[in-house]
C-alpha positions in Angstrom: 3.9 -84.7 -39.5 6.2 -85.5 -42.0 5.3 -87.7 -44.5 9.0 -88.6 -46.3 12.3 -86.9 -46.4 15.9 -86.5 -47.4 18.4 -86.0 -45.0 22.1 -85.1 -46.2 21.5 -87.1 -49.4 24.0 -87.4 -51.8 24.0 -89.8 -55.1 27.1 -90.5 -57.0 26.7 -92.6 -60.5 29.9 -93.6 -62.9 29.9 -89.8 -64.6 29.9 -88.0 -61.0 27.9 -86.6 -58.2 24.3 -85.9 -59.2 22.7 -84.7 -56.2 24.0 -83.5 -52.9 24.1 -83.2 -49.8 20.4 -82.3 -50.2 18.0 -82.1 -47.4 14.0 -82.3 -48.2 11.3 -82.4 -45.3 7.7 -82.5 -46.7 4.5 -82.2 -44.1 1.3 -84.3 -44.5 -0.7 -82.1 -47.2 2.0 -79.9 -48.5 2.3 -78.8 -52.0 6.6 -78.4 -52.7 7.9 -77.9 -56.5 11.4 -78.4 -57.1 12.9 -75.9 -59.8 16.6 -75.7 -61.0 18.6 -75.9 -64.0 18.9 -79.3 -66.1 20.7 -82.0 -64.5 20.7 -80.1 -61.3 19.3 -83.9 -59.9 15.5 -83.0 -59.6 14.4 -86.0 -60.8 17.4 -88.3 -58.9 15.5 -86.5 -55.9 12.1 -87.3 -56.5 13.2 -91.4 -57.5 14.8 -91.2 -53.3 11.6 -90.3 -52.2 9.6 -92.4 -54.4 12.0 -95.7 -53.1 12.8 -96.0 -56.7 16.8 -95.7 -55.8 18.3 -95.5 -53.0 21.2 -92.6 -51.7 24.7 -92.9 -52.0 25.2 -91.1 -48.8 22.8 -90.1 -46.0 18.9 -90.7 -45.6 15.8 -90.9 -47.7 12.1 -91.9 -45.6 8.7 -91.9 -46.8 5.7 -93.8 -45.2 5.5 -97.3 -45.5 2.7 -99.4 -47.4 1.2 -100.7 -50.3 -0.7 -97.2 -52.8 1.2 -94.9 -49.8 3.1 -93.2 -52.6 1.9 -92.4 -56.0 4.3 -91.5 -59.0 3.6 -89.4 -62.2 6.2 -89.5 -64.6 6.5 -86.9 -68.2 5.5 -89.9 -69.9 1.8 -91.3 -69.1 3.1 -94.8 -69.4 0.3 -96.1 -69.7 0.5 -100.4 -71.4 -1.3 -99.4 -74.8 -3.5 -102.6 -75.0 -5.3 -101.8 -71.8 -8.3 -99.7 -71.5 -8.4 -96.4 -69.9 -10.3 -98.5 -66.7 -8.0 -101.6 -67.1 -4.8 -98.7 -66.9 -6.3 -97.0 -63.6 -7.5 -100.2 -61.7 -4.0 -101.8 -62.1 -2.3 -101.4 -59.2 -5.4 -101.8 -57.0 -5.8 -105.2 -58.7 -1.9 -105.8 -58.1 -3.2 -105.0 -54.6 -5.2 -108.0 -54.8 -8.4 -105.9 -54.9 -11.2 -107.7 -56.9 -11.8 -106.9 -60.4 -15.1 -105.7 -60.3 -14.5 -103.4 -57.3 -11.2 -102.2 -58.8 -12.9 -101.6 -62.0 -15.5 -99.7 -60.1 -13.3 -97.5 -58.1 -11.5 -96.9 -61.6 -14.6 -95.7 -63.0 -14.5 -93.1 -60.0 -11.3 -91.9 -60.5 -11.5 -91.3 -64.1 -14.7 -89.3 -63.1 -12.8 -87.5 -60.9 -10.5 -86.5 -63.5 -13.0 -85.4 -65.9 -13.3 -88.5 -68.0 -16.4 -90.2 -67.3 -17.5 -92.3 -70.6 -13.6 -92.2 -71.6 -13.6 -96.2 -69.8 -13.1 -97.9 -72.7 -10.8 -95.9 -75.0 -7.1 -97.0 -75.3 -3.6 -94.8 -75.4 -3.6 -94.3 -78.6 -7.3 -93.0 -78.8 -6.1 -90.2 -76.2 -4.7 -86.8 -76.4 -1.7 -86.0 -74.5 -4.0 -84.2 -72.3 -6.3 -87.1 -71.7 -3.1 -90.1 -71.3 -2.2 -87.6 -68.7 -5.4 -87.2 -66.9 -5.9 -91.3 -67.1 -2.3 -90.9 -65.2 -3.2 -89.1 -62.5 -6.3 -91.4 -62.0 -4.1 -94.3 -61.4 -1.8 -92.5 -59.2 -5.2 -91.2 -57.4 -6.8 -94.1 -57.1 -5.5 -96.0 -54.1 -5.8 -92.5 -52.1 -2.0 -92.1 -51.6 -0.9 -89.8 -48.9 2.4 -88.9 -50.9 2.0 -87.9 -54.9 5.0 -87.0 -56.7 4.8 -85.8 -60.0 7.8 -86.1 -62.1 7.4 -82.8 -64.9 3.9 -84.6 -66.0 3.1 -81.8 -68.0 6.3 -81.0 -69.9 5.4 -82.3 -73.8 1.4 -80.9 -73.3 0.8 -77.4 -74.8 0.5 -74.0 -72.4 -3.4 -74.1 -72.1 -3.5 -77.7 -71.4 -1.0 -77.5 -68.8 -2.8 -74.7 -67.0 -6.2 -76.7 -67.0 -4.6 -79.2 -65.6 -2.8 -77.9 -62.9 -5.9 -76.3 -61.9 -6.9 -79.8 -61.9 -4.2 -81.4 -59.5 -4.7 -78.6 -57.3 -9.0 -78.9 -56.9 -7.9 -83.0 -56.9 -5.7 -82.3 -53.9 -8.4 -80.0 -52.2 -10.4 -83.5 -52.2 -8.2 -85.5 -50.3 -5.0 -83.1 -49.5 -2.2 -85.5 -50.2 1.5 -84.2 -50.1 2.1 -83.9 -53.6 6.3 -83.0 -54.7 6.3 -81.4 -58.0 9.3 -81.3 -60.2 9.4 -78.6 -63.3 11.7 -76.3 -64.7 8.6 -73.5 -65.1 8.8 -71.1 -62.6 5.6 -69.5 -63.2 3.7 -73.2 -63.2 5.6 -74.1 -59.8 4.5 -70.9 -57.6 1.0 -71.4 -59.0 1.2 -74.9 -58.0 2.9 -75.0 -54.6 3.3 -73.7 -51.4 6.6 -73.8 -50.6 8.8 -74.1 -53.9 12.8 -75.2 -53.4 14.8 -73.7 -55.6 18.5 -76.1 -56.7 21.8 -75.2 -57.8 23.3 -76.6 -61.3 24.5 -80.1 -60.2 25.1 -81.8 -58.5 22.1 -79.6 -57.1 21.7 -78.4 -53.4 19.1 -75.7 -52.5 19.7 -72.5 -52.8 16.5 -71.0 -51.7 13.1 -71.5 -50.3 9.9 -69.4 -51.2 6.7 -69.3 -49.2 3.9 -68.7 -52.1 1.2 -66.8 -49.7 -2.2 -67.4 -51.3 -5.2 -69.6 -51.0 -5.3 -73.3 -52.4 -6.4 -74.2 -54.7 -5.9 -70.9 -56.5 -8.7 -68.6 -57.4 -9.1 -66.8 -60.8 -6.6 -64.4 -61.6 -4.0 -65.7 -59.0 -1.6 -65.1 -61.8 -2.0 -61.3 -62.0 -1.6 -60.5 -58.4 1.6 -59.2 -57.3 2.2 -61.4 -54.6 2.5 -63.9 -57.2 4.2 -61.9 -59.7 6.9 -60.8 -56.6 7.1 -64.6 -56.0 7.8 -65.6 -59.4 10.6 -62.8 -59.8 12.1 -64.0 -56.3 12.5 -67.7 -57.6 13.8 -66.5 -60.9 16.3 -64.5 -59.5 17.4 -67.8 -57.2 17.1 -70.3 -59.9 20.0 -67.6 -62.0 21.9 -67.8 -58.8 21.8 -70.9 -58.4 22.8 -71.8 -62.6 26.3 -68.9 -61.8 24.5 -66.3 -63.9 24.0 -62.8 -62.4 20.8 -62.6 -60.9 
């Protein structure tokens, strides 16, 4: 079953075409990354699917209803006056959920995420790690069927970013949403994903699709093996296709 999808999309702004035609199916519980070169339109494909724009040409779908998509951005954007729990029960409370119950399902998900005791701290008493973590509990915590996750780990350091994509991955064995992840690091997207689409310089259109065999989420030393290694070396060899540079 197919939880969103672009069909023949294409998005023009003033400068030119950013994206397209570009098509993007993704199945209930799928993991996808999207790699490609800067300004290849990424991000202006993950907005379609997120109802955050629309396309100039052709189709963008995604399920219907209040917390059925959930959006992580590079930014944690979280409103720095606002607890850690007041941040994560937002949009259930938006919802018209009750505060107490919001606040206690907010508790939860922080748990989940590995800050339980964190409730009260605000932004600015956070590392990057831990803003991000609060970020993926709000996305979380109305159990959306569709996450997309806009580079949310870009600005954190390499050990951070590893811990938590370990942690997205054991988050979506809980509840096995679709989850669309967009990042320009090859080796974090075929760790991540099991089908990783690989886009042309922009305006982008795929060039390539890997299947990354391998159970998820991924045990201990997933990175050595070579079917990851001969996965990474396949995308990396599309992604300089797909930028005009010999492969």
């Amino acid at each position: 079953m197919s939880v969103a999808a672009l069909r023949q999309v294409e998005v023009d702004y003033p400068r030119g075409r950013a994206l397209g035609p570009f098509d993007l199916a993704i199945g209930d519980g799928e993991l996808v990354a999207l790699v490609g070169p800067s300004g290849c339109g990424k991000s202006t494909a993950l907005r379609l699917l997120a109802g955050l724009e629309a396309p100039t040409r052709g189709e963008a779908s995604r399920l219907q209803g209040r917390g059925e998509t959930s959006v992580v951005f590079q930014a944690a954007t979280l409103a720095p006056w606002m607890s850690a729990a007041a941040n994560v029960a937002l949009p259930l409370e938006l919802a018209g959920v009750a505060r107490a119950e919001a606040r206690r399902r907010a508790a939860g998900a922080l748990a989940r995420v590995g800050l339980a005791g964190a409730e009260q701290a605000r932004p600015a008493q956070l590392s990057g790690g831990m803003a991000m973590r609060v970020s993926l509990a709000r996305a979380l915590v109305t159990a959306p069927r569709l996450l997309l996750l806009d580079e949310p780990f870009a600005a954190l350091d390499e050990i951070t970013r590893r811990a938590l994509a370990d942690d997205v991955l054991a988050l979506w064995h809980e509840t096995k949403p679709a989850i669309v992840f967009v990042t320009h690091n090859v080796e974090e997207a075929v760790y991540m994903a099991s089908r990783v689409v690989v886009m042309s310089k922009g305006p982008g259109v795929t060039v390539h699709e890997e299947a990354v065999a391998g159970a998820l989420p991924r045990p201990a030393g997933f990175r050595t093996t070579p079917g990851f290694r001969k996965s990474v070396e396949t995308v990396s060899a599309a992604l300089a296709r797909g930028m005009g540079a010999p492969a």
